[in-house]
ZADO-1210 file (C-alpha; in nm, 4 decimals, padded with zeros to 6 digits):
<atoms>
<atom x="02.8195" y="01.5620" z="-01.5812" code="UNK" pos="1"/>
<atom x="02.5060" y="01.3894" z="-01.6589" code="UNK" pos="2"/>
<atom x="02.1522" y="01.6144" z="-01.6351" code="UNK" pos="3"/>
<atom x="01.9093" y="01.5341" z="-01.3582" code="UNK" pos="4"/>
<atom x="01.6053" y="01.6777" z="-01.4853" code="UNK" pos="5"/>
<atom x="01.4552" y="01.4300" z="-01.7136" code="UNK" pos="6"/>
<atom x="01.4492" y="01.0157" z="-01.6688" code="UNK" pos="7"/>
<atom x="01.3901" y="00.8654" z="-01.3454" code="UNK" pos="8"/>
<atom x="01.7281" y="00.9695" z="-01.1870" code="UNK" pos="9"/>
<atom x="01.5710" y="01.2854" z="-00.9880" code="UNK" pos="10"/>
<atom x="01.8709" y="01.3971" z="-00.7825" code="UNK" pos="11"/>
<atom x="01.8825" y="01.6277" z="-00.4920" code="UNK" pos="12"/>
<atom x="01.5955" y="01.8894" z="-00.4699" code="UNK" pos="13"/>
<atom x="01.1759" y="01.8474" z="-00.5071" code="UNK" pos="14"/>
<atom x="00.9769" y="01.7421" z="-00.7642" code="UNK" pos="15"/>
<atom x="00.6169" y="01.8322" z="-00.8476" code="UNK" pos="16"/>
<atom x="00.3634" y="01.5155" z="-01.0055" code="UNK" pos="17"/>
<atom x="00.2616" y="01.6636" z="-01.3524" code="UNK" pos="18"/>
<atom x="-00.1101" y="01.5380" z="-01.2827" code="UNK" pos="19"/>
<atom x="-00.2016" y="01.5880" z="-00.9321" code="UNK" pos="20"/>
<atom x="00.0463" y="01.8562" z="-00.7786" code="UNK" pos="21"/>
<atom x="00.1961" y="01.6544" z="-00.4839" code="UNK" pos="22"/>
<atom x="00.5330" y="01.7544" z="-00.4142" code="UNK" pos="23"/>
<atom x="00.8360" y="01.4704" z="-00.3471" code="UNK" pos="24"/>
<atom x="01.1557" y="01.6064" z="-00.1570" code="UNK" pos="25"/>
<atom x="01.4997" y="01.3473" z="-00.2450" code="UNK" pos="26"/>
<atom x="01.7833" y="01.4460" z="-00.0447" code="UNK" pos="27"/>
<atom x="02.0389" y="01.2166" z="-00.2968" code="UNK" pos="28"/>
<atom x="02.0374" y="01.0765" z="-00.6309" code="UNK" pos="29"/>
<atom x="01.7503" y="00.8727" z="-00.6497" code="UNK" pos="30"/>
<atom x="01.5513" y="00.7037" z="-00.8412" code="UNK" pos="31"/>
<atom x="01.1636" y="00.8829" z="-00.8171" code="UNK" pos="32"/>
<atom x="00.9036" y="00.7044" z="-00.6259" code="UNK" pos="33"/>
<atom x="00.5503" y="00.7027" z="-00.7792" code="UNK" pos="34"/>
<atom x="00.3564" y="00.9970" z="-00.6173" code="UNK" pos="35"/>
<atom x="00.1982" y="00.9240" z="-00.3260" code="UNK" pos="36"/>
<atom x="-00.1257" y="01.1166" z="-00.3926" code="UNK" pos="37"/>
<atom x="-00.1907" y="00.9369" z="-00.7746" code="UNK" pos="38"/>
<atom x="00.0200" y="00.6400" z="-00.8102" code="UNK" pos="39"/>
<atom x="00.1225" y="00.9074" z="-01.1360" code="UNK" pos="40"/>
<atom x="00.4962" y="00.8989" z="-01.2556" code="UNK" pos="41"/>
<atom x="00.5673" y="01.2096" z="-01.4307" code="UNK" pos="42"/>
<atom x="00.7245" y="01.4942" z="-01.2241" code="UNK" pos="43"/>
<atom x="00.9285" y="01.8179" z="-01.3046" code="UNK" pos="44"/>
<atom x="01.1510" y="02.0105" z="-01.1268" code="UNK" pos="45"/>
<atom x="00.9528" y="02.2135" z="-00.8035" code="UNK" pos="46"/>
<atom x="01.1674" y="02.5652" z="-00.8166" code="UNK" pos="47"/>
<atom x="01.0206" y="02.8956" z="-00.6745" code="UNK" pos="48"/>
<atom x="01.1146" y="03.0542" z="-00.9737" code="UNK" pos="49"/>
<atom x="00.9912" y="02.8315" z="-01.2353" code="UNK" pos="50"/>
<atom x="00.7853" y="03.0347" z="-01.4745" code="UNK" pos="51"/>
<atom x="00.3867" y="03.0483" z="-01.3502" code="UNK" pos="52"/>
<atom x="00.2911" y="02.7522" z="-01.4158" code="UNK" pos="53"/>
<atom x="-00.0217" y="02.6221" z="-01.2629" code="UNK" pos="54"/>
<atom x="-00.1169" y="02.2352" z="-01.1606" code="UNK" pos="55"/>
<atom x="-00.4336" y="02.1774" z="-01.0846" code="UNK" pos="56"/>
<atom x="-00.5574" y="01.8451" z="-00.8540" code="UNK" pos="57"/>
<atom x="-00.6932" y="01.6375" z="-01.1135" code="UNK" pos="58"/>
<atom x="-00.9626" y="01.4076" z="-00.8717" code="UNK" pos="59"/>
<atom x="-00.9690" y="01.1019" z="-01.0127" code="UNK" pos="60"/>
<atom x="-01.3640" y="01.0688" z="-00.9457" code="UNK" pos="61"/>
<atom x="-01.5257" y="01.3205" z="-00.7531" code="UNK" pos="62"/>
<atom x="-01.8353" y="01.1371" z="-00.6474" code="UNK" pos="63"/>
<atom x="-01.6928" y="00.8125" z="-00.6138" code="UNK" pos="64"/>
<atom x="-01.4373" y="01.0316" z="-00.3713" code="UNK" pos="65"/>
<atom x="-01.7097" y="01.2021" z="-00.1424" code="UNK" pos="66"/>
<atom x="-01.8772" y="00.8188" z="-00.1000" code="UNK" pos="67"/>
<atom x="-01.5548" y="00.6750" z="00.0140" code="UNK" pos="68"/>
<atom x="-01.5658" y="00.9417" z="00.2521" code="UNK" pos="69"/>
<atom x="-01.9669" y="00.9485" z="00.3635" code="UNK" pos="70"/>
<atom x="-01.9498" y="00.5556" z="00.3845" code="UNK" pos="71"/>
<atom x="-01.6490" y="00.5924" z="00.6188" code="UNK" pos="72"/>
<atom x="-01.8126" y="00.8604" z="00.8150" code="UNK" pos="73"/>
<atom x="-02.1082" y="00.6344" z="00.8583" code="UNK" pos="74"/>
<atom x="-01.9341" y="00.3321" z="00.9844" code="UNK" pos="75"/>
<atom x="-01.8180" y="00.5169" z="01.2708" code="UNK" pos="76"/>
<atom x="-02.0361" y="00.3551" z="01.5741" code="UNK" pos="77"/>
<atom x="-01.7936" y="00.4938" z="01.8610" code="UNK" pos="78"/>
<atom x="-01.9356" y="00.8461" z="02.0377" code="UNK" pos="79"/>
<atom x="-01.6585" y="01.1390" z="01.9461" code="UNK" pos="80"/>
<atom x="-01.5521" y="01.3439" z="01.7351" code="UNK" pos="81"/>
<atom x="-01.3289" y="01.2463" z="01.4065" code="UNK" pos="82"/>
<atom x="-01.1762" y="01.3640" z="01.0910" code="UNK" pos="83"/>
<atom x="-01.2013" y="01.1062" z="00.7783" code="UNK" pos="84"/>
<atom x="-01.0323" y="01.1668" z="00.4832" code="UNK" pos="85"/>
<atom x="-00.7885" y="01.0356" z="00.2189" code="UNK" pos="86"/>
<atom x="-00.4269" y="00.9453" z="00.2548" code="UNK" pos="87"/>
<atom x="-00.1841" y="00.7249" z="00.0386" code="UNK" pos="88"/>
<atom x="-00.5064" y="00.6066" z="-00.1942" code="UNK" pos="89"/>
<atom x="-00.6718" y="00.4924" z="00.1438" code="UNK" pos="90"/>
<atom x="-00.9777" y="00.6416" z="00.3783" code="UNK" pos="91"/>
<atom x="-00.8781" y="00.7036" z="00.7033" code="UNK" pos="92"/>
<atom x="-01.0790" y="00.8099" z="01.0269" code="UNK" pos="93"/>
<atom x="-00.8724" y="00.9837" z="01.3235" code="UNK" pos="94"/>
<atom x="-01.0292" y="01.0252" z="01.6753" code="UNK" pos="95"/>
<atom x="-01.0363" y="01.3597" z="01.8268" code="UNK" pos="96"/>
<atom x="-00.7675" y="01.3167" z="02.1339" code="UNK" pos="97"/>
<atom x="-00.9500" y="01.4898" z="02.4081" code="UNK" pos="98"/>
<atom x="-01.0315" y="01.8372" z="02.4005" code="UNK" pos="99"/>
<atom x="-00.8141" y="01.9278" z="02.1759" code="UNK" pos="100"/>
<atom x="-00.6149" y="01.8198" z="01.8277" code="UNK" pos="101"/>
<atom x="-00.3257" y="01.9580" z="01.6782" code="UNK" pos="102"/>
<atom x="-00.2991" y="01.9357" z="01.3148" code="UNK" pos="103"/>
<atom x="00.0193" y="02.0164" z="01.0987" code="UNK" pos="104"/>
<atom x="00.3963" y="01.8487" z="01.0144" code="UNK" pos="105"/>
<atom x="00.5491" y="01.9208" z="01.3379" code="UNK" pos="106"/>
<atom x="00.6269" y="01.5657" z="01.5564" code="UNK" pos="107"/>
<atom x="00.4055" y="01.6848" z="01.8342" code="UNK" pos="108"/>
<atom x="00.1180" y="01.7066" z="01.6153" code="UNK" pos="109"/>
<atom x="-00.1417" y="01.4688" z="01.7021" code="UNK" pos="110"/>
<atom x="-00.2360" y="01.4431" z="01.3702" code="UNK" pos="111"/>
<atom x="00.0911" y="01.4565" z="01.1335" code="UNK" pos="112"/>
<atom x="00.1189" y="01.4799" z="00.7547" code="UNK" pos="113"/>
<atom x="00.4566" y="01.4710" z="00.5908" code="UNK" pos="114"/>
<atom x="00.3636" y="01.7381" z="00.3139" code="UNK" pos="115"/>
<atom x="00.5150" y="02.0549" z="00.2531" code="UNK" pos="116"/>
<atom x="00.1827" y="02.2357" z="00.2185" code="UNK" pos="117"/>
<atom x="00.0984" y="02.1593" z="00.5021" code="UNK" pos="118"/>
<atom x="00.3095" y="02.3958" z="00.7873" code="UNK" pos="119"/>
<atom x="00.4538" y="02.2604" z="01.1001" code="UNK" pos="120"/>
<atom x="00.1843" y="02.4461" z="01.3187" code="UNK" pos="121"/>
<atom x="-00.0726" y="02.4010" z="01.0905" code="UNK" pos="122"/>
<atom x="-00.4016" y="02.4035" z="01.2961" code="UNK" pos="123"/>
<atom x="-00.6269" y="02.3266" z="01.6274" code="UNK" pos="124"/>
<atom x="-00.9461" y="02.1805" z="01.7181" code="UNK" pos="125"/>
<atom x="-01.0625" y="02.3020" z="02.0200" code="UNK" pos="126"/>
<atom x="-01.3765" y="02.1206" z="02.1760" code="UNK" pos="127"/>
<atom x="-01.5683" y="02.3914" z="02.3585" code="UNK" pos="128"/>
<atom x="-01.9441" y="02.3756" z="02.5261" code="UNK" pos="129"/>
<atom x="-02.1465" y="02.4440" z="02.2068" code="UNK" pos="130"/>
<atom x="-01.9143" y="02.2003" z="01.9377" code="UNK" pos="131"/>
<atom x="-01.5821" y="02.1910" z="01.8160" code="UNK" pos="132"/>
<atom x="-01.3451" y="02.5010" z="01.6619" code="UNK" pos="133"/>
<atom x="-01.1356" y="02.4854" z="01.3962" code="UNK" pos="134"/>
<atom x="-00.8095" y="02.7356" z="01.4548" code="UNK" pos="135"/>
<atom x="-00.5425" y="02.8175" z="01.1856" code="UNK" pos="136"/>
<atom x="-00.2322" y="02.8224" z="01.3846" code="UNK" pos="137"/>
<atom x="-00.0660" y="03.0851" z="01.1660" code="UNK" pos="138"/>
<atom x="-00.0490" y="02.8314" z="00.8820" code="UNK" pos="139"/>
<atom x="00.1337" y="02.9690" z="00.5343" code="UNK" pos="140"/>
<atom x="-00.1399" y="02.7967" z="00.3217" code="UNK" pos="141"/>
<atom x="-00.4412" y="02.8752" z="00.5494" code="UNK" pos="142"/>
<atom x="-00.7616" y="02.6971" z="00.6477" code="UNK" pos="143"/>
<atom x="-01.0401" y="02.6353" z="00.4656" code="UNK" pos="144"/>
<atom x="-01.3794" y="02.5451" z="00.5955" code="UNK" pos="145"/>
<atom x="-01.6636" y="02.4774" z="00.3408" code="UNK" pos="146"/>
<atom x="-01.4198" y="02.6108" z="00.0725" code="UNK" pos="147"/>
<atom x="-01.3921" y="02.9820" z="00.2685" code="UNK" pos="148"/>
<atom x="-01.0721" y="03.0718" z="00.4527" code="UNK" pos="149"/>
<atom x="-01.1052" y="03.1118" z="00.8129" code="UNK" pos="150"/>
<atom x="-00.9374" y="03.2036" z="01.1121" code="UNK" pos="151"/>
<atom x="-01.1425" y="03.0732" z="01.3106" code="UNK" pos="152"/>
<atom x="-01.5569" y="02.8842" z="01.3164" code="UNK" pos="153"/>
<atom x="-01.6935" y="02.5793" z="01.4966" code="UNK" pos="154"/>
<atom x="-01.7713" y="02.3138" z="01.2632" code="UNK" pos="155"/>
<atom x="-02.0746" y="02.1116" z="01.2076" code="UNK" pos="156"/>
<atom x="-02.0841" y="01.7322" z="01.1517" code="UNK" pos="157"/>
<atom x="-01.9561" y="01.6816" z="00.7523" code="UNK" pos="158"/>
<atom x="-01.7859" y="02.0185" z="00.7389" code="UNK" pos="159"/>
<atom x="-01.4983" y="01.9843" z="00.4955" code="UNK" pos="160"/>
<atom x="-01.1610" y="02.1107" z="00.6267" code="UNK" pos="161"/>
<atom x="-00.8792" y="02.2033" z="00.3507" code="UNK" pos="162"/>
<atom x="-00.5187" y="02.1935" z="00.5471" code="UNK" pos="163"/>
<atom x="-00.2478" y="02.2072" z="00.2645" code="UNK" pos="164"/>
<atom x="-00.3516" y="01.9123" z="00.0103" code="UNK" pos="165"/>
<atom x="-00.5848" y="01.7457" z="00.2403" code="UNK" pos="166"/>
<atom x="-00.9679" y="01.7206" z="00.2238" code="UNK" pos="167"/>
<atom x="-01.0595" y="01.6627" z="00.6007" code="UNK" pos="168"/>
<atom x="-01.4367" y="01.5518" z="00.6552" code="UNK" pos="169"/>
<atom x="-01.5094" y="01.6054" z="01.0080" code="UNK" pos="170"/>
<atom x="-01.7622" y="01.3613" z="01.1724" code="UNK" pos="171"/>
<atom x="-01.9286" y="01.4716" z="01.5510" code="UNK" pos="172"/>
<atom x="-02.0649" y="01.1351" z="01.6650" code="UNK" pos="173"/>
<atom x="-02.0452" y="01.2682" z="02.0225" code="UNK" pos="174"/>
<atom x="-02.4368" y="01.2344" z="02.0986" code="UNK" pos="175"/>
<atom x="-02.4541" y="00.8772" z="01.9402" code="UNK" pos="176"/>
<atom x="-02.7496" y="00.6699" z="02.1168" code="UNK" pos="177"/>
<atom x="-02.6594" y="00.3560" z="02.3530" code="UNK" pos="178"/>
<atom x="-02.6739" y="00.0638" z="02.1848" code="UNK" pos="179"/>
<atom x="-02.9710" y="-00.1646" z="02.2289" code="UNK" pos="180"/>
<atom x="-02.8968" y="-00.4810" z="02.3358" code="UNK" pos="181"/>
<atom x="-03.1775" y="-00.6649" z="02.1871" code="UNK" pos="182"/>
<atom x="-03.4553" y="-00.7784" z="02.4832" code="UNK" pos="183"/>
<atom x="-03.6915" y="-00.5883" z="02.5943" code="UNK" pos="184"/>
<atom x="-03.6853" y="-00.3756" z="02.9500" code="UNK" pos="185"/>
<atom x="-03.9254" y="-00.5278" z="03.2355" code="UNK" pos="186"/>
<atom x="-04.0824" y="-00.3585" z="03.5117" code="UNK" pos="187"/>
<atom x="-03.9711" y="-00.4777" z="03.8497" code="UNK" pos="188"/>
</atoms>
């Protein structure tokens, strides 16, 4: 029987990327992908009781990382409230649906990521009179707001939101001005 744990045969089970942490799940013998969250190629063997290993995020640039993310935040010219961050090597910026958002792997999340460190129920924005409030939703891996765990706070505009892997900027543009249109009012 030939070994599945080396080579790019990976085989049933998950696999952790060497470099940045991201976990792959193959349900048959496969050939791995490259990981979605460094384009890296080298994975081991994800097993609960590996020995204690740690991986560590390597960020490929952290500067260059927050711009992408401030420049993105900044283009927004539509009134509401959004969360801009990174996904598959590209910035993306998600509108707050309403007056609330739910946030996790489950299919009736409004805003879904297809991570296992990220729970199914992960968390909730809740827009109330004073801002917006971040809930964890009994999450495995927590919330982090600002790089502090929380249950629950109401976020200011460029909070950063940790839900499993994911660096969440969040952007309240809800008191952006009217847009001038150029000539000058008259009196009647």
């Amino acid at each position: 029987m030939e070994s599945l744990t080396s080579g790019t045969l990976a085989g049933t089970g998950t696999f952790r990327c060497e470099i940045c942490g991201h976990v792959v799940e193959m349900t048959t013998a496969d050939v791995l992908p490259a990981c979605p969250g460094c384009d890296g190629a080298s994975f081991t063997r994800a097993s609960l009781f590996a020995g204690s290993a740690r991986f560590q995020r390597a960020e490929p640039d952290a500067p260059t990382h927050g711009d992408a993310l401030d420049a993105a935040r900044d283009a927004i010219d539509a009134p509401g409230r959004y969360l801009v961050f990174h996904d598959a090597g590209e910035v993306r910026t998600v509108a707050m649906p309403g007056e609330s958002m739910r946030i996790g792997r489950s299919l009736s999340a409004h805003l879904r990521f297809e991570d296992p460190t990220v729970s199914r129920r992960h968390a909730v924005l809740l827009a109330e009179s004073d801002g917006v409030r971040v809930l964890d939703d009994r999450s495995l891996n927590g919330v982090f707001v600002n790089g502090e765990r929380t249950d629950s706070r109401m976020l200011a505009d460029g909070d950063e939101i940790v839900i499993g892997r994911y660096r969440l900027r969040f952007a309240d543009r809800s008191t952006l001005p009217a847009p001038s249109t150029g000539a000058p009012l008259q009196a009647e």
